[in-house]
SEZA-556672 format. One record per residue (C-alpha): residue in three letters; x, y, z. Coordinates in steps of 0.25 Angstrom, whole numbers, plus 5000, padded with zeros to 4 digits. Layout:
REM residues N
ALAXYZ...
***
This chain:
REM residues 953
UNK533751075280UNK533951215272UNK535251165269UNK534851045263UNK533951115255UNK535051205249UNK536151095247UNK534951005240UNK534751135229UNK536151165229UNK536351015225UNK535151035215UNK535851135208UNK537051085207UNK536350975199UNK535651055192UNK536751125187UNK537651005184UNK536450945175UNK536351075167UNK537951075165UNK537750935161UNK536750945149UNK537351065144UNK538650995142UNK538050875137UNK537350965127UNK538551015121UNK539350885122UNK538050845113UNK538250965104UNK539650945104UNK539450795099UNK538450845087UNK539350945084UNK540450835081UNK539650735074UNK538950755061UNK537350675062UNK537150615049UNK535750575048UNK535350455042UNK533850405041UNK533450255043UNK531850195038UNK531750075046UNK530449995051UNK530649975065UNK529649885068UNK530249785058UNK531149705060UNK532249745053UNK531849885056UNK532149875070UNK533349785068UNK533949905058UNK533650035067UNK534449955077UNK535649905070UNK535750045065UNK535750125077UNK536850025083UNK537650035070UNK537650215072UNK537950175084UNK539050085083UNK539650145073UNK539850275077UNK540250205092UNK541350155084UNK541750285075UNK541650395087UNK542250505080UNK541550485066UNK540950635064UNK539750585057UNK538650525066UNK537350455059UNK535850485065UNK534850385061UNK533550435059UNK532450325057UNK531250325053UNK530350205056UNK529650155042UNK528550025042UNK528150045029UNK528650105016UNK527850225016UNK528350265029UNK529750215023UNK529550295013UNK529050435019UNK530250415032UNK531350415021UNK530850545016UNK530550605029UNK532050565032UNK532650635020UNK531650765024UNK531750785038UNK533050725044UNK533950745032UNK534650625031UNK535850565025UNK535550425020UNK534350325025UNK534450195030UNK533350125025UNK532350075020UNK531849945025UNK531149885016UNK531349875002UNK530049924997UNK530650055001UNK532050054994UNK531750114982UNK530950224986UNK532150274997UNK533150234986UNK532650344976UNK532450434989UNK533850434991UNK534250454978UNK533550574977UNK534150624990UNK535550554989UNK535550495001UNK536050345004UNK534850255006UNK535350135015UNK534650005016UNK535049885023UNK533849805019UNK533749845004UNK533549744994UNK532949794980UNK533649744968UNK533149864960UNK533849994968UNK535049984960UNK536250064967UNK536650104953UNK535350194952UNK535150234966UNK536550254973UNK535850314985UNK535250164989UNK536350074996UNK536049945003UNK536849905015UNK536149755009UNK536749655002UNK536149644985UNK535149514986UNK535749484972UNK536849424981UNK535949344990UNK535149304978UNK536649254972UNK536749184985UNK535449094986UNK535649064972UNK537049014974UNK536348924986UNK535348854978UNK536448824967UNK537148774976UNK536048674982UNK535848644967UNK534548694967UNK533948714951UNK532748784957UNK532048864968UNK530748934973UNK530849064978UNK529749124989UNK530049264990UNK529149384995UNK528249464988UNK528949584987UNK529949684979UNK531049634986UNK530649484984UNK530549504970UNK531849584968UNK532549464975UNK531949374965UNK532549434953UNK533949424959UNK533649284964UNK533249234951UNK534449304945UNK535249224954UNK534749104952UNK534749104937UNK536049114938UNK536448984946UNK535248924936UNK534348904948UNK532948914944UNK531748984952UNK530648894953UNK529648974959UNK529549104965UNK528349114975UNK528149254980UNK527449274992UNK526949414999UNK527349455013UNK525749485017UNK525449315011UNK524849245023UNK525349095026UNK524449025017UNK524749105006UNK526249065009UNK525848925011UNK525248914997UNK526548964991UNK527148855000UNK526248744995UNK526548784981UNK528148774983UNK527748614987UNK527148564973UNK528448624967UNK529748544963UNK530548644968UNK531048634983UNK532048754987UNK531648904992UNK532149024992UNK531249125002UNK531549265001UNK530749355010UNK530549455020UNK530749385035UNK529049415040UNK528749335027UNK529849255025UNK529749175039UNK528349145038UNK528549065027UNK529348945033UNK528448905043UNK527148885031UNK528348835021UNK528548715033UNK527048705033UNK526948685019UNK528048575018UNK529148645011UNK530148655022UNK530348495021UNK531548425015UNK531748445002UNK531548595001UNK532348685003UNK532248845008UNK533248955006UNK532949105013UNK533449245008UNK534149325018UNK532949405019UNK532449305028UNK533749235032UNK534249365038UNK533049365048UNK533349215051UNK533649255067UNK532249325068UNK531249195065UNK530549145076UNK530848985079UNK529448935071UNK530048995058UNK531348955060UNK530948815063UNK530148815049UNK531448875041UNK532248735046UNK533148695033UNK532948835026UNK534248885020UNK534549045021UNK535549145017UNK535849265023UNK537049375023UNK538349325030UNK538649395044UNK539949385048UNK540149395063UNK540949505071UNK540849575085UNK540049685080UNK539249595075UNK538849505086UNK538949635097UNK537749695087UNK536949575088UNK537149585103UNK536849725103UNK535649695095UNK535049585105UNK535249685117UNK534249785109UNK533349675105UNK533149635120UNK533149775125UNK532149835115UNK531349745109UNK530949645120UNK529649615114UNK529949615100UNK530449475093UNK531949445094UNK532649505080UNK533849475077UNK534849565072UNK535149515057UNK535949575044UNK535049655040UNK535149735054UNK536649745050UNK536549795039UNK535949925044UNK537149925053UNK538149925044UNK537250005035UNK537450135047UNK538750105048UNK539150115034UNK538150235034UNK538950305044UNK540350275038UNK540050355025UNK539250465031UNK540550475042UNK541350495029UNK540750585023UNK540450685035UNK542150665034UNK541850755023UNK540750825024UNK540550895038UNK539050915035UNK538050845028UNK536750905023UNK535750905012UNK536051015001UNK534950994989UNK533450944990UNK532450874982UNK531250874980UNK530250794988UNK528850754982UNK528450694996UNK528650775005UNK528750904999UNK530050945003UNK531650944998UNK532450815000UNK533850865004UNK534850794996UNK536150755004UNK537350794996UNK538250685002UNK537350574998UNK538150514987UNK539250534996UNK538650425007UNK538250314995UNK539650324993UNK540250315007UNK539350205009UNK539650134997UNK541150145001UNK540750105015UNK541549975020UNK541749905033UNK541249775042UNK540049795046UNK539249705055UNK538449635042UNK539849605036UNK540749695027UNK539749835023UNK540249855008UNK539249914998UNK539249884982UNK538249944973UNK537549994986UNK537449874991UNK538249785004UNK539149694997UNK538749555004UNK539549424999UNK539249325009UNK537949245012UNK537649155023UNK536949015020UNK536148965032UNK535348855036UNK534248865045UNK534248755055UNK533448755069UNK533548875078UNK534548935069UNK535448935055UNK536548885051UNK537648935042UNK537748825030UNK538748915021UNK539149055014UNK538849135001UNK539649224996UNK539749304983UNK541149254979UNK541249114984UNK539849074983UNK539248974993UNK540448905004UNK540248845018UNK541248945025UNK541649085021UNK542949055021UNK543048935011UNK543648964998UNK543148944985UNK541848974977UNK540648874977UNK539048864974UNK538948714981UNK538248704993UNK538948584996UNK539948655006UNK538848705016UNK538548665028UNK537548535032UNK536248625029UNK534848575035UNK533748575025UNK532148595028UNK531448465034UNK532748445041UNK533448375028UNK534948375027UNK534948355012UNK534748455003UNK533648484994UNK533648464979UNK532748564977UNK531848494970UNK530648374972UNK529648324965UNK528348384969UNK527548284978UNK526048364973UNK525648464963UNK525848434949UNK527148424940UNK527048554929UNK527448494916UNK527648604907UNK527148564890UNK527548634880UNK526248674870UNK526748634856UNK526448694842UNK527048554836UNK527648444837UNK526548394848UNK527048234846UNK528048294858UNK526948374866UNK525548404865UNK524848494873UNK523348464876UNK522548564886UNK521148584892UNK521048704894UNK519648694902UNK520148594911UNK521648674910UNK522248524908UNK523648514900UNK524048374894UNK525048324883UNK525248244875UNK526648204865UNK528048124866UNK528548224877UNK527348194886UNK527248054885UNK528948024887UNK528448134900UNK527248044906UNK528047924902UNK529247974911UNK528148004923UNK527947854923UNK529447824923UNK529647924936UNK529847864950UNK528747964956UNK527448004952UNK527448144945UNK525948214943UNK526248324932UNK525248434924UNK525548484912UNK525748624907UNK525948664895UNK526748794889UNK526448874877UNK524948894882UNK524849014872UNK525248924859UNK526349034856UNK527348994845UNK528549074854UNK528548974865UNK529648894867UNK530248774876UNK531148854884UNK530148964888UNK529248834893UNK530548784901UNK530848914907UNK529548894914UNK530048784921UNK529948784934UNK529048894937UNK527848844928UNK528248694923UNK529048594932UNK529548524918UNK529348544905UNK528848404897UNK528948424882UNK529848404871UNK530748484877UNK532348494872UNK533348494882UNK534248594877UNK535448654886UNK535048794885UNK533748754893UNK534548674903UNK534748804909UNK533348814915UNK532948674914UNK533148534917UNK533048424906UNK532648284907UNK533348174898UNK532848204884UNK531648104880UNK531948114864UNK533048124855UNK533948254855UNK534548324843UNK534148464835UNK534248414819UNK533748494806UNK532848444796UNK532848494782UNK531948484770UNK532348354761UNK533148394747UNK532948294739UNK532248324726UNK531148234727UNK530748254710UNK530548164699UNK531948244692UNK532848204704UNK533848134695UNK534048244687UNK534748334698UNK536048254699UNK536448314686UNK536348484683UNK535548524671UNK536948554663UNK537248424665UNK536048364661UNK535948434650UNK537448414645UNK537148264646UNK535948274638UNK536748344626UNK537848254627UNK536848134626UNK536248194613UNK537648234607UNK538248084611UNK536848044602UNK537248114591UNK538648094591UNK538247944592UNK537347984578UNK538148034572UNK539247934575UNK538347814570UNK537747874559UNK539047894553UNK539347754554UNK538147744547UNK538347824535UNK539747794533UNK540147674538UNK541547714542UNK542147684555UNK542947794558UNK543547724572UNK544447614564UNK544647514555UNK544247374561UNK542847334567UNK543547284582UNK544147414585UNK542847454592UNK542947324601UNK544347374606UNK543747514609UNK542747424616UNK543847334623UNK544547474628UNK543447524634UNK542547424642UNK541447514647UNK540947484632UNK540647344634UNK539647384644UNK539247504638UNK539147424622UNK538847284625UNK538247294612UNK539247354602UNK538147384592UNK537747514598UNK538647584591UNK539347574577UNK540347684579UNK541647654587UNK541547834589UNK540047804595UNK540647714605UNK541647784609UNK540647904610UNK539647794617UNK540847754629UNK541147914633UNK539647944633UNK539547834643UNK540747884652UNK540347994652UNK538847944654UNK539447854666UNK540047974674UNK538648054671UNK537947944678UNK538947924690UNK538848064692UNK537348064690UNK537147944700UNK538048024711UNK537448154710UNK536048104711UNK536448004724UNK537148144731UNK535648194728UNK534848114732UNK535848054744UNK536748144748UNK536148274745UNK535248254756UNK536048244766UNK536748384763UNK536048494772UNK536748634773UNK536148724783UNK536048874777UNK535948994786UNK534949024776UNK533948914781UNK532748934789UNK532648834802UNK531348794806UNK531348754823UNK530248714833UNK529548824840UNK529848824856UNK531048744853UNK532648804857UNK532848754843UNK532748914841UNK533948934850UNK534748824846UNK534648874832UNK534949004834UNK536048984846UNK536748844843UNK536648864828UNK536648994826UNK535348994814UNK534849134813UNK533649164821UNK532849214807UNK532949084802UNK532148994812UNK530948964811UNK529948914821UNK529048794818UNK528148714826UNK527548574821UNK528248484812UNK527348534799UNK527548654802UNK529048624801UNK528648534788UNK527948664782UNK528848764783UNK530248694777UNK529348654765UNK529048804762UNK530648824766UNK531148944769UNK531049034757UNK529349014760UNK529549044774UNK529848914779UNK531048844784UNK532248754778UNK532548674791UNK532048624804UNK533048614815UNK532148534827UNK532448444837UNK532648294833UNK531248244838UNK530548334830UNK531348334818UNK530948174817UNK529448184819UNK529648294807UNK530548194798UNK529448084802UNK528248164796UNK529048244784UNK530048124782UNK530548154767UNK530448284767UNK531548314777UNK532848274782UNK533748294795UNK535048364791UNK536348414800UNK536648374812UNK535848344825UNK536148464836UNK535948394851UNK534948424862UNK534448374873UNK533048304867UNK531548314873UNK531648314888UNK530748374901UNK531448494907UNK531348514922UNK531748634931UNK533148634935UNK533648524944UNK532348454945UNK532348324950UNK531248284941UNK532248274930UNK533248144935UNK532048084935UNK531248114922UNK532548094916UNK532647954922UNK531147934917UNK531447974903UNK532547884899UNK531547754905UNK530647824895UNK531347854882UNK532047714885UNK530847634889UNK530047544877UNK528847654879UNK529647754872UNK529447724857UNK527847704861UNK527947874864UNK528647904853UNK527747824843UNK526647874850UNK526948014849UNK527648014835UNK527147904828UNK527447754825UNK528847734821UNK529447834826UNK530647804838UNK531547894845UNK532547804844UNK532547804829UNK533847904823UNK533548014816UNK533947974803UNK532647854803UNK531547974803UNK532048024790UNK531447974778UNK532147864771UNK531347914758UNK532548014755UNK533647884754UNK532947804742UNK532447864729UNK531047844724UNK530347854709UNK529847984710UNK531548024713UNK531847974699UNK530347984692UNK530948094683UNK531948004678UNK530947884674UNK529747984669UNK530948024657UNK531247854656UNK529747834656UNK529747944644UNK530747904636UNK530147744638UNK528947794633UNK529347884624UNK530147774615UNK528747664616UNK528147774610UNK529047784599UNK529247644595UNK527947594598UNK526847694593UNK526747724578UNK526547864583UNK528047854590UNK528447764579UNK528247874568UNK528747984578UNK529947904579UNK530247894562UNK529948024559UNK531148064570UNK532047944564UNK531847994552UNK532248124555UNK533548094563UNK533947994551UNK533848094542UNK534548224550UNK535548104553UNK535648054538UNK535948194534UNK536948244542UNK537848094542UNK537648104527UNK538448214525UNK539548174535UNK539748044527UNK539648044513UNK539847954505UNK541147924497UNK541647874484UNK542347724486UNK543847784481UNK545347704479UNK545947624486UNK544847554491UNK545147394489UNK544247294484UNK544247224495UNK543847304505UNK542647344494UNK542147184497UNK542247184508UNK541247304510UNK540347244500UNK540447104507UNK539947184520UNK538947274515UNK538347134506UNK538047054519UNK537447164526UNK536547184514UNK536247034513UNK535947044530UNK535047154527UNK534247074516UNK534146964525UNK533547024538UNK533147174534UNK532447234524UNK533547354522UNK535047394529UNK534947464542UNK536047564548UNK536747444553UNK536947364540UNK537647494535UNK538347504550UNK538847364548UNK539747414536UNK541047424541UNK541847564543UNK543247504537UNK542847474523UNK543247584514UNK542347674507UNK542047634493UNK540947654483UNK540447504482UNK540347504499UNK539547644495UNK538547584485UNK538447474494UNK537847574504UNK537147644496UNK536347524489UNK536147464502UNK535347604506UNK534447604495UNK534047464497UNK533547504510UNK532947614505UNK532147514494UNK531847404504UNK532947304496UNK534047224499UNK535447194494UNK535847044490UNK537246984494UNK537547004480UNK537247134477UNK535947134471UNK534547204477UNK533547124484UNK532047174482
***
């Protein structure tokens, strides 16, 4: 028995002493480890009771573990210390604590993105990396902040990726529900930024807080019904997110003819909905960062499940998803560059502080910080998310994954990539944006034919946007009640709209609202288009459909006529001295002295015939009937040769009239040019001042397309405002043209018919049609409705209706200007007949008063005698000399005798023409001169000669 007593101590002791010798060599095989491996500290803000939180904390420690399981004689060895965080305060103070107390060397974190900018500038200031592999604000820009890198992928890529979908659908428009959020709201700046791009507009944007209850959300959905558009894009977090599908079922937007698209902020999670979300998500189209599959890959996900069973057997099932391996790879790349730089560095401390105004203390600043940022930005390898590369601090993803949700599961429909764009496979060739290629896709309400995108709303109201006019209202005219807020019309625009309501195949109930509420003068047509379709679903006015705006909008047919003309003042002089302008002043007053010179050329010639009865042309009487004979202009001209007595007077006579024949040519062309062709000249001066409608793009097509300098327009409004300010013209502030679109510019010609006229040529454009937003559908059919209308027999009743009897459309241009400039009136040639009237008058005056009649003496007498006096001493008398014959003696006084005896009989003396009728060929004598002489004092004594010589009393 003793000796079972010793052998059981001895035995005691011999253990004992074995596990003594046990722990102190495993102490200095620990010590001995330490000693060869250099602990890099590394701190980690997570939630844990999140679930990404607790997905992250694990995927982490397996990927230290994994890593450095693989690299066993790396040097370096990262120690995570994590800090649990459930809100941003605690965030907030577990970073700082971090930095004070443990000392590390970058941070993991944060979660959430409300965080990221207050541990960006924190690691700034420190210079130590901050790694997220959930960051997602737009505004950290890596340029400013080098210290803040994401192991995430930008969202400008994903926003290039959803646009690039909807383009491919051919969808012109889309709703956007996004959460309430800073990070909501920075995903909508680059989503509308990409979808400008692909000229997809953004019809509505509902935003909607993570703390609304459902009927909040189901007033938002009920909203979405009454509108035209029918595709939507959600982007928001998973908790809200996923409670909205089940109310949008329940409010009847997950039916056919809608269509849904999700964000991979929701698609990511896709494997963590419960079966009743699911079932309501049935149709909905998602996109979500491409996994390729490897070993590592599905051994971690088996891993993953084994955890999830062994240690959280009474939470819900999560599955592991991207985002998990994102902070896999975001450790692993961590470790790489630290190992590298420990290559280099046997140590790594903390050298300089700063300042810390929370906590009171010194920041150590880590002197290899910037060396990290850098080995991580150089960090590549195939990691389990896909191939780890960062560019600008950011991971470099190129591939998305397009997937239709379908039953119990989704399905892969097709690929995005940054190069290639959309494709079916990865490995197809060839760059595409059609959606054509992708697989069979099943659409909400279980439809197999894809969704135009828009409908017609089956209840609410049509928005038709009106334009508030300061002019012109025979187009629109707005008519409001403000105390019982009613908005009605009235005008051509609005009656060619409720007549292309009627010619519709549906019923279409409308209420109009109209833009320009404040009356400002600055409004214009494309502002009021822009607000389509976020405050008008169309716009109904006289509207031009011009290419510029077909950028934003869609345009019906045109329902008037198209074309941009100009309109100027008329230039022709209406004045009673119109005819006067053919010829200049030195013309006119070169033809009046010639006139008076050819008079007294013509007295003088005659009055020398007078006086001394020679003929100084030739010998016999019928030589001036062979003048006559050569030129024939003279019978015309001298039906009656007794106008004249001298051959030198005729032939003074004929050139006068040649030349008086080219004078009146001349004078006839130059006043046709003025009063035809002149007005059809029209040169356009840089120096004119244009006149244009206000809220019209005839400002822009002036200044862009025709290059007219922006000082010289000038807005107007009405058509008497147009009227007023080019009869002032511009030297008195007014304008010298109108350039305005055809419509207009007739009602103007119309109202101010002779005072204006169209000039230059006609400049297209598109007429007066309704615009729409893009891709509506609404716009086949008012186009098909408008050409019944502007065709129909109704359409000429509008137009006279609204602009007066008369008046057609179809009438050219050229019939609404006054035909008043093309004929000549009295008032054109008054001028002319008041000086004809004058001189009329002037002469019965004269020769039928005894007033005019001694008027008339007196000047007679007075010419005679200037006359008498000057011809007197040109031609005096001469002696009859030798030589002369007897006969040619009788023969003179034979011819004087007879026209003294013809004298006798008829008159009471011998006028100019019984001494003209003497003839110029008999020679000068003394007896033909006493003849002469007796024969002038017989007058002057009131007796005749007798045939034989002797005086009758």
């Amino acid at each position: 028995m003793l000796n079972n007593i010793i052998h059981f101590f001895l035995a005691l002791f011999v253990l004992f002493f074995f596990c003594v010798d046990r722990c102190h060599s495993e102490t200095n095989n620990e010590s001995s480890e330490e000693s060869r491996f250099l602990s890099v500290p590394i701190g980690v803000v997570l939630d844990r009771k999140s679930m990404l939180g607790s997905m992250a904390d694990v995927c982490m420690k397996m990927g230290v573990s994994d890593f450095y399981s693989g690299h066993p004689n790396y040097t370096s060895r990262l120690q995570l210390h994590i800090k649990n965080a459930h809100s941003v305060v605690q965030a907030n103070f577990a970073v700082v604590e971090l930095l004070k107390n443990e000392q590390v060397h970058g941070i993991i974190g944060p979660q959430g993105s409300r965080e990221e900018m207050f541990f960006a500038e924190l690691g700034r200031e420190v210079r130590i990396p901050i790694i997220s592999f959930t960051a997602t604000r737009t505004d950290l820009s890596y340029k400013d902040n080098s210290y803040f890198v994401r192991t995430t992928p930008d969202d400008a890529v994903q926003a290039k990726a959803l646009a690039a979908m909807c383009q491919g659908f051919r969808w012109p428009q889309i709703v956007v529900l996004y959460e309430d959020t800073d990070y909501g709201s920075q995903f909508m700046s680059l989503l509308n930024k990409a979808f400008q791009e692909v000229d997809i507009a953004l019809a509505y944007m509902v935003a909607i807080p993570n703390s609304a209850d459902d009927a909040h959300i189901l007033k938002e959905l009920n909203k979405l019904e009454t509108k035209q558009t029918r595709v939507f894009l959600v982007h928001m977090s998973p908790s809200l997110g996923f409670r909205l599908f089940p109310l949008a079922k329940k409010a009847g937007v997950m039916s056919a003819e809608y269509a849904w698209i999700i964000t991979n902020s929701l698609s990511i999670f896709m494997s963590s909905i419960d079966s009743v979300t699911r079932d309501s998500m049935e149709g909905v189209l998602g996109i979500r960062p491409y996994l390729s599959s490897s070993k590592e890959l599905d051994n971690l996900r088996e891993r993953w499940r084994r955890y999830m069973t062994l240690n959280n057997s009474t939470s819900p099932n999560i599955e592991l998803n991207v985002y998990g391996l994102w902070a896999y790879d975001a450790v692993t790349a961590l470790a790489m560059a630290v190992e590298k730089i420990v290559q280099v560095n046997s140590t790594l401390s903390h050298t300089k502080t700063t300042a810390d105004e929370i906590g009171k203390k010194k920041f150590r600043i880590s002197p290899f910080g910037s060396q990290l940022v850098n080995e991580l930005s150089n960090t590549k390898f195939r990691g389990l998310s896909g191939d780890f590369q960062l560019v600008d601090g950011k991971l470099k993803l190129i591939t998305f994954e397009i997937f239709n949700v379908i039953g119990s599961g989704e399905k892969t429909i097709g690929f995005w990539t940054l190069e290639r764009g959309i494709r079916r496979e990865l490995g197809s060739v060839g760059e595409t944006t059609s959606t054509k290629g992708l697989k069979s896709i099943m659409w909400p309400g279980d439809s197999l034919t894809q969704p135009k995108g828009w409908a017609i709303p089956t209840n609410g109201n049509l928005r038709v946007g009106i334009p508030w006019k300061h002019g012109f209202t025979e187009f629109v005219d707005v008519i409001t009640d403000p105390k019982r807020r009613y908005t009605n019309a009235t005008g051509f625009s609005i009656d060619i709209f409720l007549a292309t309501l009627e010619a519709l195949p549906f019923h279409i109930n409308y209420d109009f609202y109209y833009y320009n509420d404040t009356k400002n003068i600055d409004w214009s047509y494309d502002d009021m288009l822009h607000k389509i379709p976020k405050e008008f679903d169309m716009v109904v006015g006289d509207t031009t459909n011009w290419a510029p705006r077909a950028a934003y909008v869609d345009f019906s047919l045109p329902y008037s006529e198209s074309g941009v003309i100009l309109v100027v003042k008329n230039r022709k002089p209406f004045d009673m001295w119109i005819f006067i302008r053919p010829l200049r002043w030195d013309l006119w007053l070169t033809i009046i002295v010639t006139c008076i010179l050819m008079g007294v050329v013509l007295c003088i010639l005659e009055h020398g015939v007078t006086s001394n009865g020679t003929n100084p042309v030739g010998e016999h009487k019928e030589k001036p009937d062979s003048i006559r004979a050569l030129i024939p202009v003279s019978i015309l001209a001298f039906p009656d040769r007794n106008m004249v007595s001298n051959n030198w007077s005729f032939f003074v006579l004929i050139s006068y009239l040649f030349m008086a024949f080219i004078l009146m040519q001349s004078y006839t062309a130059s006043l046709s040019a003025i009063l035809t062709v002149d007005q059809l000249k029209f040169a356009f001066s840089d120096n004119y001042y244009i006149g244009y409608q206000e809220g019209s793009f005839m400002k822009q097509f002036l200044t862009k397309q025709l290059h007219i300098n922006i000082l010289r327009l000038r807005s107007y409004s009405s058509a008497e405002e147009y009227h007023a300010a080019i009869s002032l013209g511009s030297k008195n502030g007014g304008i010298d043209a109108i350039f305005d679109e055809i419509p207009y510019m007739k009602l103007f010609l119309n109202k101010y018919d002779s005072h204006y006229k169209m000039v230059g040529p006609t400049y297209r454009t598109g007429g007066f049609g309704f615009a729409f937003p893009r891709g509506s559908p609404l716009v086949a059919h008012f186009s098909k409705a408008i050409l019944e209308v502007t065709q129909g027999s109704n359409m000429t009743a509008i137009e006279q209706h609204n602009f007066g009897p008369g008046y057609s459309s179809q009438d050219p241009l050229s019939s609404t200007i006054s035909q008043q400039t093309s004929s000549l009136s009295l008032y054109d040639f008054a001028g002319l007949f008041l000086i004809i009237g004058s001189i009329t008058i002037f002469s019965l005056f004269c020769s039928e008063t005894s007033i005019g009649q001694k008027l008339t003496d007196k000047i007679g007498h007075l010419i005679h005698a200037c006359f008498h006096f000057k011809t007197s001493r040109v031609n005096p008398i001469e002696d009859a000399g030798v030589g002369e014959s007897a006969e040619g003696g009788d023969e003179g006084t034979e011819l004087v005798q007879s026209n003294l005896n013809a004298h006798s009989s008829g008159e009471e003396g011998i006028d100019a023409h019984g001494i003209e009728e003497v003839p110029r060929h008999v020679n000068e004598g003394s007896h033909v001169t006493s003849l002469v002489d007796e024969t002038s004092a017989s007058q002057d004594s009131g007796t005749g000669i007798n045939s034989s010589g002797g005086r009758n009393s």
